[in-house]
N, CA, C and O of each residue as an XYZ file, in Angstrom:
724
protein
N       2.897     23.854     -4.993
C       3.848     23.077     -5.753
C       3.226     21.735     -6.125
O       2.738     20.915     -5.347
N       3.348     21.641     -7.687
C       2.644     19.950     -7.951
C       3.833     19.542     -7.993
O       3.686     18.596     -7.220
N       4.771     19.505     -8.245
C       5.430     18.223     -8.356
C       6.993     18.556     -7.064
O       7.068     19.549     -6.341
N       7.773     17.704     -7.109
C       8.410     17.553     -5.788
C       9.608     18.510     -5.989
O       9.837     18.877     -7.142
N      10.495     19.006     -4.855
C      11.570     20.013     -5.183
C      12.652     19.331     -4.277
O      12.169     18.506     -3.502
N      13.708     19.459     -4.221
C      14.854     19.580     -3.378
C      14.560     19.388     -1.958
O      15.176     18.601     -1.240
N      13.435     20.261     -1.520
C      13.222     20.911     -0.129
C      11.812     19.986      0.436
O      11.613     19.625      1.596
N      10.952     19.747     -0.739
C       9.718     19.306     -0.262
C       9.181     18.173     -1.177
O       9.649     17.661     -2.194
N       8.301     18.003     -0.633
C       7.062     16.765     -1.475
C       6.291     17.812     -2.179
O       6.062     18.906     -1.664
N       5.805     17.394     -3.624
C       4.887     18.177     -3.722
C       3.436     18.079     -3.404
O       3.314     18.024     -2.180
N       2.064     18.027     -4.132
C       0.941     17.906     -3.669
C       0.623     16.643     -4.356
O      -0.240     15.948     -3.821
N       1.263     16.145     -5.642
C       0.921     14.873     -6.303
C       1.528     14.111     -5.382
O       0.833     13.194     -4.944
N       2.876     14.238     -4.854
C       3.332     12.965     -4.254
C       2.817     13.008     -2.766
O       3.143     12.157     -1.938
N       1.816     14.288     -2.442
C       1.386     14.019     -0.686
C       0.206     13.299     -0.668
O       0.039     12.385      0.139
N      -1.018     13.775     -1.860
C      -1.849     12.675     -2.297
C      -1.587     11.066     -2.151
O      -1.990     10.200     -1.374
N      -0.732     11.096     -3.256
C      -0.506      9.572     -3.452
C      -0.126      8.907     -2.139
O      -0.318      7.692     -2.107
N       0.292      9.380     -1.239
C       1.389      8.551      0.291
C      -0.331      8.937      0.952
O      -0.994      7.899      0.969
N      -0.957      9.904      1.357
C      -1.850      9.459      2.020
C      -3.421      9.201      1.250
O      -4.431      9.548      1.862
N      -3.495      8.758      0.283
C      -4.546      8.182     -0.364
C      -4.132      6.835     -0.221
O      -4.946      6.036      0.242
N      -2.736      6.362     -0.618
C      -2.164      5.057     -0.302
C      -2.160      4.394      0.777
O      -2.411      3.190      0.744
N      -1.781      5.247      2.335
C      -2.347      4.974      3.349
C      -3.396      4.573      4.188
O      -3.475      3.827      5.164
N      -4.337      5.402      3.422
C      -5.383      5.560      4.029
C      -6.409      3.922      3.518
O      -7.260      3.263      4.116
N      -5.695      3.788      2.009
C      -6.478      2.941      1.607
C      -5.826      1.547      1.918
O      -6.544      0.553      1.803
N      -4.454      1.396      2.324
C      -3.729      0.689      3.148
C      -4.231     -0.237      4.264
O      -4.123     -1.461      4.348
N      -4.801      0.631      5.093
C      -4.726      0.538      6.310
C      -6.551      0.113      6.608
O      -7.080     -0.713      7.351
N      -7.138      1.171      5.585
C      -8.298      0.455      5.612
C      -8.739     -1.098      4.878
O      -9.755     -1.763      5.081
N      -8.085     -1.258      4.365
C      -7.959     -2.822      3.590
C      -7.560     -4.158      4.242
O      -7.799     -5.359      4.118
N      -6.396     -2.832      5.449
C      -5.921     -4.044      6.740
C      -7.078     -4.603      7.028
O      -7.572     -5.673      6.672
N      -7.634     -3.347      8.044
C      -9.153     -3.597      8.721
C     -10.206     -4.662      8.387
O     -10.732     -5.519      9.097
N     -10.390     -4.274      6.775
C     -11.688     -5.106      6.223
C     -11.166     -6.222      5.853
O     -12.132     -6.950      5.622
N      -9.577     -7.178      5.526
C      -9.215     -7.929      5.736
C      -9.447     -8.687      6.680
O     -10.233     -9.631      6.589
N      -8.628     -8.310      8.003
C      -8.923     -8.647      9.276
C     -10.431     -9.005      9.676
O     -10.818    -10.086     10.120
N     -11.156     -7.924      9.436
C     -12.563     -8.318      9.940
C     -13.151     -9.788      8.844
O     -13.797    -10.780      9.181
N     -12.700     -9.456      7.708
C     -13.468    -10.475      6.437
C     -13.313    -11.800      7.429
O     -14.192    -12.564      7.828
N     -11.580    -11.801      7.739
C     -11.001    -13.266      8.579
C     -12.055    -13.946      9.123
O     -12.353    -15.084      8.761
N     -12.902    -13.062     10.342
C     -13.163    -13.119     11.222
C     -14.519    -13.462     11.303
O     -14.886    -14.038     12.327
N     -15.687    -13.115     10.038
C     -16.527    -12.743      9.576
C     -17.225    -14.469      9.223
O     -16.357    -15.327      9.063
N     -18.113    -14.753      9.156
C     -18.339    -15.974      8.510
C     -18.796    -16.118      7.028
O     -19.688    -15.474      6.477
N     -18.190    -16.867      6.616
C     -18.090    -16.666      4.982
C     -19.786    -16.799      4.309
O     -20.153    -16.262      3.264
N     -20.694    -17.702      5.271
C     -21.973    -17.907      4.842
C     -22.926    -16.990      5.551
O     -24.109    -17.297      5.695
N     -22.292    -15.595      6.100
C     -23.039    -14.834      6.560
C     -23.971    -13.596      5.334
O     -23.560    -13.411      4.189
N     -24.730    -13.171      5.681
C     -25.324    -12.146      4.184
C     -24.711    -11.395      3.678
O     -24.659    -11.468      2.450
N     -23.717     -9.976      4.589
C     -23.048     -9.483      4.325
C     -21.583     -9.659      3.422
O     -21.019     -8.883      2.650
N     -21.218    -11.145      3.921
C     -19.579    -11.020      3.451
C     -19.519    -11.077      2.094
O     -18.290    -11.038      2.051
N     -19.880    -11.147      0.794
C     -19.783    -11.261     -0.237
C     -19.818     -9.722     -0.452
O     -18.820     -9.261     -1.007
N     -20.821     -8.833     -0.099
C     -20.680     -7.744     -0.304
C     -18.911     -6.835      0.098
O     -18.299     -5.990     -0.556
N     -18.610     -7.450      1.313
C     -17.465     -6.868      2.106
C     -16.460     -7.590      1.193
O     -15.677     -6.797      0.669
N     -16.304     -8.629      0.923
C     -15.167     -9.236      0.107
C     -14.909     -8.593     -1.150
O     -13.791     -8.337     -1.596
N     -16.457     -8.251     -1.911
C     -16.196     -7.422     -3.312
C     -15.790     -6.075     -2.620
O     -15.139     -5.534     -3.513
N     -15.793     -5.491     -1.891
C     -15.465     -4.272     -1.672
C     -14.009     -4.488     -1.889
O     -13.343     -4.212     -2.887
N     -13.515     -5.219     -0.382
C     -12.026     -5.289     -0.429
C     -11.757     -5.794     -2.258
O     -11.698     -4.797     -2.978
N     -11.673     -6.521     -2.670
C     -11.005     -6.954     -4.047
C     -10.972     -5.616     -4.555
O      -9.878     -5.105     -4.795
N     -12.482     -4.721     -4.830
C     -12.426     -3.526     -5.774
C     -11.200     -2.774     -5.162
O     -10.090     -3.008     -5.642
N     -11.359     -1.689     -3.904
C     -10.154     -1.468     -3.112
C      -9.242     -1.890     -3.364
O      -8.477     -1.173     -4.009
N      -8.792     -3.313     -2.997
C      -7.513     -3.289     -3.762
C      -7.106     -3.367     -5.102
O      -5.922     -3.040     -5.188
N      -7.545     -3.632     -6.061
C      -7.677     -3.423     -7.340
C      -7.185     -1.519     -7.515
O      -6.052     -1.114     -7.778
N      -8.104     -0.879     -7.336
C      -7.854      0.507     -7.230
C      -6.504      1.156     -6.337
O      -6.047      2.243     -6.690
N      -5.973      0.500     -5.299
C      -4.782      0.686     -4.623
C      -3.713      0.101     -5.382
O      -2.631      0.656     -5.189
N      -3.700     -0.935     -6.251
C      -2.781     -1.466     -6.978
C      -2.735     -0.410     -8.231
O      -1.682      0.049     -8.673
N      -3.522     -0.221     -8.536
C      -3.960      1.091    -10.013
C      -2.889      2.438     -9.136
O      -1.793      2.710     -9.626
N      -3.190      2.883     -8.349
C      -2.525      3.994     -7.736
C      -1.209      3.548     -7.359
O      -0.278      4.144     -7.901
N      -0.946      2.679     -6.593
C       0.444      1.946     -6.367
C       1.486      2.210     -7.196
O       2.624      2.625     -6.977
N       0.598      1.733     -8.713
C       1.750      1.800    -10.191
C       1.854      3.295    -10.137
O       2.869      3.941     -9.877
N       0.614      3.768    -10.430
C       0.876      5.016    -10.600
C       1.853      6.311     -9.789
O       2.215      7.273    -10.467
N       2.209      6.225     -8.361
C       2.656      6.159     -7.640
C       4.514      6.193     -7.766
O       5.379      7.066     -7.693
N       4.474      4.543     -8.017
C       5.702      4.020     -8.402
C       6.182      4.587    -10.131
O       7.385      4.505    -10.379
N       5.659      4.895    -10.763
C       5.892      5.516    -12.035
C       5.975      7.174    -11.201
O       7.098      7.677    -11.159
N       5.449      7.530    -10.918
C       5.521      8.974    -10.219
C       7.340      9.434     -9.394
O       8.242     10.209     -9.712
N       7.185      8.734     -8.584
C       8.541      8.590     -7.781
C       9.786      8.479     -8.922
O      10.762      9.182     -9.179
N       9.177      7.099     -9.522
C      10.703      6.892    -10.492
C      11.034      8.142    -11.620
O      12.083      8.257    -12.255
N      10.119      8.831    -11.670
C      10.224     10.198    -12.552
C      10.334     11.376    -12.017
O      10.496     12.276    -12.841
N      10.295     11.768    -10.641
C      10.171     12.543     -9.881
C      11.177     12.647     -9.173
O      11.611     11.590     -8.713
N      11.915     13.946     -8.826
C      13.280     14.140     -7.888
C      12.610     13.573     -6.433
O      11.423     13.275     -6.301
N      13.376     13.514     -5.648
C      13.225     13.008     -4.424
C      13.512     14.092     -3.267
O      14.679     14.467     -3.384
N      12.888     14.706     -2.232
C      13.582     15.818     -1.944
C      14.820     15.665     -0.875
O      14.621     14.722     -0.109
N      15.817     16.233     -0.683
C      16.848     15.931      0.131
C      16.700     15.480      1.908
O      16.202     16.160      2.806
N      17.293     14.171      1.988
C      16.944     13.621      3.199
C      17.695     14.676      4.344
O      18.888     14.977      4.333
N      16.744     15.112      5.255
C      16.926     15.234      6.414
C      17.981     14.510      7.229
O      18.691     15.064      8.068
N      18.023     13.208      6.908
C      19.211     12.428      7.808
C      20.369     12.439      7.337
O      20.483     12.000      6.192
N      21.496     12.892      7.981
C      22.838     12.960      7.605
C      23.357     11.888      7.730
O      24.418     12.100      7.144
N      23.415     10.568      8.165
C      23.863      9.594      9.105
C      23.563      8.965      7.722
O      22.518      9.022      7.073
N      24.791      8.320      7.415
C      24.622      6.632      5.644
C      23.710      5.462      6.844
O      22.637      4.942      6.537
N      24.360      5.247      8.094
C      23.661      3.967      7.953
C      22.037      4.530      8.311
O      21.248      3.593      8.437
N      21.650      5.407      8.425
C      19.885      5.956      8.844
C      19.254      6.334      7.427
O      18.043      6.300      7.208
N      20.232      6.701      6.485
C      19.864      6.971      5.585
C      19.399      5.636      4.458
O      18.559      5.793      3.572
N      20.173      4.264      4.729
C      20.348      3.105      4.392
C      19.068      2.248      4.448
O      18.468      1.440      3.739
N      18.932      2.966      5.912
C      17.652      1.997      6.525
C      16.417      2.447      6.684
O      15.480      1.863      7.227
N      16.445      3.882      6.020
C      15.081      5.001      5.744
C      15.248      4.307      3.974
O      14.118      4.066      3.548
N      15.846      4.121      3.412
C      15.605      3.285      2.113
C      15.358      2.445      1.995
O      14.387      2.390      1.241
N      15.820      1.114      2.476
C      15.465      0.254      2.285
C      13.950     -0.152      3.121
O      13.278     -1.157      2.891
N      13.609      1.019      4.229
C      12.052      0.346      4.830
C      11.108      1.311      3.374
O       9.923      0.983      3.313
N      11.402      2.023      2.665
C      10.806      2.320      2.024
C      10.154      1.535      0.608
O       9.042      1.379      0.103
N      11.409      1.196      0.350
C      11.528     -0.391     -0.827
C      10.717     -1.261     -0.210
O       9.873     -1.835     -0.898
N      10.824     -1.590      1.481
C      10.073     -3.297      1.550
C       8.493     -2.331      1.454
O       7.519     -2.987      1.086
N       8.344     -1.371      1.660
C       6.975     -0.922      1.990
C       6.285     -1.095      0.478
O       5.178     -1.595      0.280
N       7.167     -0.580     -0.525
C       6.647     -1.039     -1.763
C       6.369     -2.642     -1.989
O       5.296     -3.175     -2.273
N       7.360     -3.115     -1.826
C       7.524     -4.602     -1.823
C       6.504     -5.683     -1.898
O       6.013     -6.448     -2.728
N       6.391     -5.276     -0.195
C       5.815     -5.710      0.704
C       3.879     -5.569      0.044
O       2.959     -6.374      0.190
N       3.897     -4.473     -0.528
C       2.398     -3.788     -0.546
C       2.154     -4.098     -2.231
O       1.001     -4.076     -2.663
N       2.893     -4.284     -2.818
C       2.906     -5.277     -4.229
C       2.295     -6.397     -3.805
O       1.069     -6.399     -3.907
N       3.088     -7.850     -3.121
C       3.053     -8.763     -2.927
C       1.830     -8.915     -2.036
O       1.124     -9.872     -2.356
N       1.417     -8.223     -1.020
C      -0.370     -8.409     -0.847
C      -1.227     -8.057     -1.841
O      -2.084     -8.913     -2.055
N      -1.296     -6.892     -2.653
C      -1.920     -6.772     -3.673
C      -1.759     -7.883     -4.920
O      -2.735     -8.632     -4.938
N      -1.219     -8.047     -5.496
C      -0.916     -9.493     -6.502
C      -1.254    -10.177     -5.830
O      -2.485    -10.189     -5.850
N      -0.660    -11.177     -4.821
C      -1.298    -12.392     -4.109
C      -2.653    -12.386     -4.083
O      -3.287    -13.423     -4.278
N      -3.470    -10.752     -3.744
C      -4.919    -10.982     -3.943
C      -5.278    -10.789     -4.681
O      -6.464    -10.553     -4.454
N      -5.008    -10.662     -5.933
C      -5.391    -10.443     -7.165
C      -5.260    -12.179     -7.919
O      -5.911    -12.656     -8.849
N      -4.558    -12.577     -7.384
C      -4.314    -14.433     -7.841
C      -5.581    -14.855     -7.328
O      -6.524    -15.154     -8.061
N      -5.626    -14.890     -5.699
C      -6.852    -15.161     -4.994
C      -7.783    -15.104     -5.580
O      -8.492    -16.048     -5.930
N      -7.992    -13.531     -5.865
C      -9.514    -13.279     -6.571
C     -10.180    -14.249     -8.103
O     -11.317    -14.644     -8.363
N      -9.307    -14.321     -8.608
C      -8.959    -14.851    -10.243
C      -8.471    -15.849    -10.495
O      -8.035    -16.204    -11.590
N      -8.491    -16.649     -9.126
C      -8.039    -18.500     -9.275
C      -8.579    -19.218    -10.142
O      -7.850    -20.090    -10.614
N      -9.832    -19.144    -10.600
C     -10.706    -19.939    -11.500
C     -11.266    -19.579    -12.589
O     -12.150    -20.197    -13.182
N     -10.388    -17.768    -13.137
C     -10.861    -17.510    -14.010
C     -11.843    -16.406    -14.084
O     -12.213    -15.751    -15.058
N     -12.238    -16.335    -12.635
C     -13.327    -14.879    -12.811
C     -12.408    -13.743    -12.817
O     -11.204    -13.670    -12.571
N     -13.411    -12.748    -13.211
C     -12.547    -11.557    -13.289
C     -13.286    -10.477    -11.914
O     -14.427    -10.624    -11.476
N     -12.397     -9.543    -11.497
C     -12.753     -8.345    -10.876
C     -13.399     -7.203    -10.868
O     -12.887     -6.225    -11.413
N     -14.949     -7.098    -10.092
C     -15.637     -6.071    -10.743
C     -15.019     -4.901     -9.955
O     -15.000     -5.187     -8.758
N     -14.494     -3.653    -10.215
C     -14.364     -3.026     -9.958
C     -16.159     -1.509     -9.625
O     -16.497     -0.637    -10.425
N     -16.673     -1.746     -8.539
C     -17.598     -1.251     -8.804
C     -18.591     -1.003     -9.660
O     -19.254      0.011     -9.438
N     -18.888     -1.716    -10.651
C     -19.243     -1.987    -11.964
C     -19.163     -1.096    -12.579
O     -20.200     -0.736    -13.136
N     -17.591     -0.082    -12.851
C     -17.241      0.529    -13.722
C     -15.757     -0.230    -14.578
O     -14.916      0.507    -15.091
N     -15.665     -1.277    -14.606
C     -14.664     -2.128    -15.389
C     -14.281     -3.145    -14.844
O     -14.307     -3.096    -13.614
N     -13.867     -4.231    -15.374
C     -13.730     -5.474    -14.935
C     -12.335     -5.914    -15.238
O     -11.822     -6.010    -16.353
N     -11.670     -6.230    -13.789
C      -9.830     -6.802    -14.348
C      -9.795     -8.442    -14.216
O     -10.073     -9.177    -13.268
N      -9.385     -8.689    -15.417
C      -9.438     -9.827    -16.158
C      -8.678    -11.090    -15.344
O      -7.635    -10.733    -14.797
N      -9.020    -12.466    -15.178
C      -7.981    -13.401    -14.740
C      -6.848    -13.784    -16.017
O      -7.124    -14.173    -17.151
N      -5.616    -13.555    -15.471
C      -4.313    -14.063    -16.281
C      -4.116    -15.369    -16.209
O      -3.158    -15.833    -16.827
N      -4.922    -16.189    -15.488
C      -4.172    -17.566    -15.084
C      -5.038    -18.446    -14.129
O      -5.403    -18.022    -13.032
N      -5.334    -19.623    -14.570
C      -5.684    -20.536    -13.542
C      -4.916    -20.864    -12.672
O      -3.732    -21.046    -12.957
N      -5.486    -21.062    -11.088
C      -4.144    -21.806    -10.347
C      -4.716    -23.202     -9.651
O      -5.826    -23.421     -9.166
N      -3.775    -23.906     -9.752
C      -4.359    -25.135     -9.052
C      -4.448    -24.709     -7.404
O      -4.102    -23.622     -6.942
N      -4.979    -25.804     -6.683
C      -5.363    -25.464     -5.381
C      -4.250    -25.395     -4.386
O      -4.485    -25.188     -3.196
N      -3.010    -25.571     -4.863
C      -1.859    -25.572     -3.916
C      -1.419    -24.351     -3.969
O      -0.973    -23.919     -2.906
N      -1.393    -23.333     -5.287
C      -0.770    -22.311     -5.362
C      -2.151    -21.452     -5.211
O      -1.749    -20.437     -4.643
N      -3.193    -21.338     -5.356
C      -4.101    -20.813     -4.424
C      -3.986    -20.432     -2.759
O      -4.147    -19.385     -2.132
N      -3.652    -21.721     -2.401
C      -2.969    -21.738     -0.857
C      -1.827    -20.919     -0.763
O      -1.766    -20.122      0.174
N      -1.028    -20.979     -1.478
C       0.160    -20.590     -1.169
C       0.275    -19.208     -1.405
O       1.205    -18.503     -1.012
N      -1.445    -18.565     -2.561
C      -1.158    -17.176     -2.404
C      -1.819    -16.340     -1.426
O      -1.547    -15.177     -1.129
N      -2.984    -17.308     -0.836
C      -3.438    -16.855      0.682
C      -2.786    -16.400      1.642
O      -2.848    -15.323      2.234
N      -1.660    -17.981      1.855
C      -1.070    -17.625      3.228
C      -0.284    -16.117      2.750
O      -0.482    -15.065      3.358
N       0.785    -16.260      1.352
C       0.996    -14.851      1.371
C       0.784    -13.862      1.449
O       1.580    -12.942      1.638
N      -0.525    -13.811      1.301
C      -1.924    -12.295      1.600
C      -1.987    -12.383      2.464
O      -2.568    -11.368      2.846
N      -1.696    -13.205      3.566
C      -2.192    -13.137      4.884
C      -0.921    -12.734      5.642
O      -1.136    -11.968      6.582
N       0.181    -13.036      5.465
C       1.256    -12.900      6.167
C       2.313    -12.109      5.893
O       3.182    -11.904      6.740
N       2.346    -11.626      4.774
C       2.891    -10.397      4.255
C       2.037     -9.289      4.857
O       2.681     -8.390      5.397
N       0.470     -9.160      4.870
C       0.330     -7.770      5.073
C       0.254     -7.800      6.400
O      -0.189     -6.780      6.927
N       0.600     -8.789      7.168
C       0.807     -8.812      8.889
C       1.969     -7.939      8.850
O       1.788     -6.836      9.365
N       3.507     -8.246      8.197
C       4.542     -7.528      8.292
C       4.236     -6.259      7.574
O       4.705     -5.189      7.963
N       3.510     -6.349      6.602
C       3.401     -5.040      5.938
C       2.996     -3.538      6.669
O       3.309     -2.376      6.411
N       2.008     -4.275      7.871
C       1.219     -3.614      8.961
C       2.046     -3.156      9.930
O       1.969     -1.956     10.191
N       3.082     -4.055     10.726
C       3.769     -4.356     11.235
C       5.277     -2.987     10.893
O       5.779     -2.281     11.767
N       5.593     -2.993      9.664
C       6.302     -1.732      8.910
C       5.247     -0.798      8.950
O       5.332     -0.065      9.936
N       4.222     -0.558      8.172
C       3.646      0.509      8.248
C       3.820      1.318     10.062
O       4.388      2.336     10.459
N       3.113      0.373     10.665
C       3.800      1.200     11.838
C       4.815      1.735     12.258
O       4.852      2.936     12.526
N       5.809      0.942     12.388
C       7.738      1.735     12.369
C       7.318      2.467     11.795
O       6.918      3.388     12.507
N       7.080      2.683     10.347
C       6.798      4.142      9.360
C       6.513      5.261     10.218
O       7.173      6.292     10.345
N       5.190      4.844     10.925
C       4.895      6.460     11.291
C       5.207      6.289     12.406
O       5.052      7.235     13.178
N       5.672      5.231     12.827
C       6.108      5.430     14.354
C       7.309      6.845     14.319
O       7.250      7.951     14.857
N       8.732      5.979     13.121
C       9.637      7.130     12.921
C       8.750      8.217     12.733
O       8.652      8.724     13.850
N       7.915      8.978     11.782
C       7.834     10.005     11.598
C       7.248     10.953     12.824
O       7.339     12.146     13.112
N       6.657      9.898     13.342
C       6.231     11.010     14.793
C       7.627     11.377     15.624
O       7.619     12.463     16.204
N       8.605     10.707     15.707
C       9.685     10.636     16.695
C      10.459     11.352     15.771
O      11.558     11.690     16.209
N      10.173     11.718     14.481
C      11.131     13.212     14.152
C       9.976     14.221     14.159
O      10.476     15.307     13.867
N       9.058     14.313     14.299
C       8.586     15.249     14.454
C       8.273     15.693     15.898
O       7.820     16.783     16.248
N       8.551     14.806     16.546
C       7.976     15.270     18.039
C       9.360     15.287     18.763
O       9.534     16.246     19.514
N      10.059     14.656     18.688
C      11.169     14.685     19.254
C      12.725     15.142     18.683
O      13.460     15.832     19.390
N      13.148     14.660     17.279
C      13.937     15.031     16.517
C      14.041     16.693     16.592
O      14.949     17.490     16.826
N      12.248     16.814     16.183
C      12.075     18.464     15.851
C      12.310     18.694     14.340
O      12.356     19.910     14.154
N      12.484     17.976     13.133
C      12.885     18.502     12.363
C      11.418     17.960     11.034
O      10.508     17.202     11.369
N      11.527     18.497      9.772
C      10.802     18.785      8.958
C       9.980     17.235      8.311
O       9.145     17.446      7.432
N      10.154     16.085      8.633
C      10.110     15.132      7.848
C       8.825     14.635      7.990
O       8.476     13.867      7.094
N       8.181     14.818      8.700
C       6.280     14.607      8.839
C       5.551     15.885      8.241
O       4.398     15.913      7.812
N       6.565     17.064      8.306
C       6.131     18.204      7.460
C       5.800     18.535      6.241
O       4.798     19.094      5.794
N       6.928     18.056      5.658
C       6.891     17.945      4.470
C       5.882     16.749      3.231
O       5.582     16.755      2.037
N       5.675     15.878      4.403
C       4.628     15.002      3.684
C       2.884     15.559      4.103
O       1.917     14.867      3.785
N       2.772     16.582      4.673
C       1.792     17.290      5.015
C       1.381     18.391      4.040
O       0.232     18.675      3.702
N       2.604     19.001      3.620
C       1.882     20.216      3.212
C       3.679     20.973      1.943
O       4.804     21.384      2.229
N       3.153     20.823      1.056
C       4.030     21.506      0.145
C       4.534     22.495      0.574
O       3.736     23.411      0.770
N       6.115     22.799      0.932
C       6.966     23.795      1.218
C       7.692     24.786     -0.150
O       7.474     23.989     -1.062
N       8.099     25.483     -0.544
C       8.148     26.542     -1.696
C       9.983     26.057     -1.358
O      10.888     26.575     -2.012
């Protein structure tokens, strides 16, 4: 099944959640480490263009993603319960949110002065805007502290999905695994 049914995810939307993940979580990492890293060391320029390209390309999929979903049925929630059902929506929204607002914030970062983003040197995304040095700051700390919570949710995420799958017993880690008919 490519696209999603009633019953299941299909294979476009199991892609997108763990290509998104994966590239998620590894972005945490090389974030975190960049932190940590000394900026006048040999390596970090290399590791910094990585992360920017990465996220550049996670923001490209993100949309794509989010255009996917908004055109795409949704398959029927497992949870019977409004207020579980309430709060399986709305952690889904901040996860978008949330994963916008680190991506943009570093996309300001990157393009404070006008340079643009090499994407592996197969295309270059352009700066929209100079920022003075206060709103520079101000889009750091947001890159920095959004994807703490962002991290922070991502976990609940699969925390829930293991605790319906391991304990609940029912289909909802399944279905983002493997297309059901």
């Amino acid at each position: 099944m490519i696209r999603d049914s009633h019953n299941s995810f299909g294979i476009v939307s199991i892609l997108f959640h763990w290509l998104s993940a994966g590239l998620t979580l590894f972005l945490f990492g090389l974030g975190v480490y960049l932190t940590s890293y000394g900026y006048y060391s040999a390596d970090y320029l290399q590791y910094a263009h990585l992360h920017y390209a990465l996220g550049m390309i996670l923001l490209g999929l993100l949309s794509l993603r989010l255009l996917w979903r908004l055109t795409s049925k949704t398959p029927t929630s497992l949870v019977t319960s409004l207020p579980k059902r309430i709060g399986i929506s709305l952690s889904k929204f901040l996860l978008y949110v949330f994963l916008f607002t680190v991506l943009v914030s570093g996309y300001f970062i990157c393009t404070a002065e006008g340079q643009s983003i090499n994407v592996f040197g197969l295309f270059q995304i352009p700066s929209v805007m100079l920022l003075e040095t206060d709103q520079v700051n101000l889009a750091g700390l947001t890159h920095k502290y959004v994807a703490w919570v962002l991290f922070g949710l991502v976990i609940v995420h699969a925390g829930a999905a293991l605790v319906h799958h391991f304990f609940i017993r029912d289909r909802t880690l399944a279905r983002m695994l493997k297309p059901q008919k």
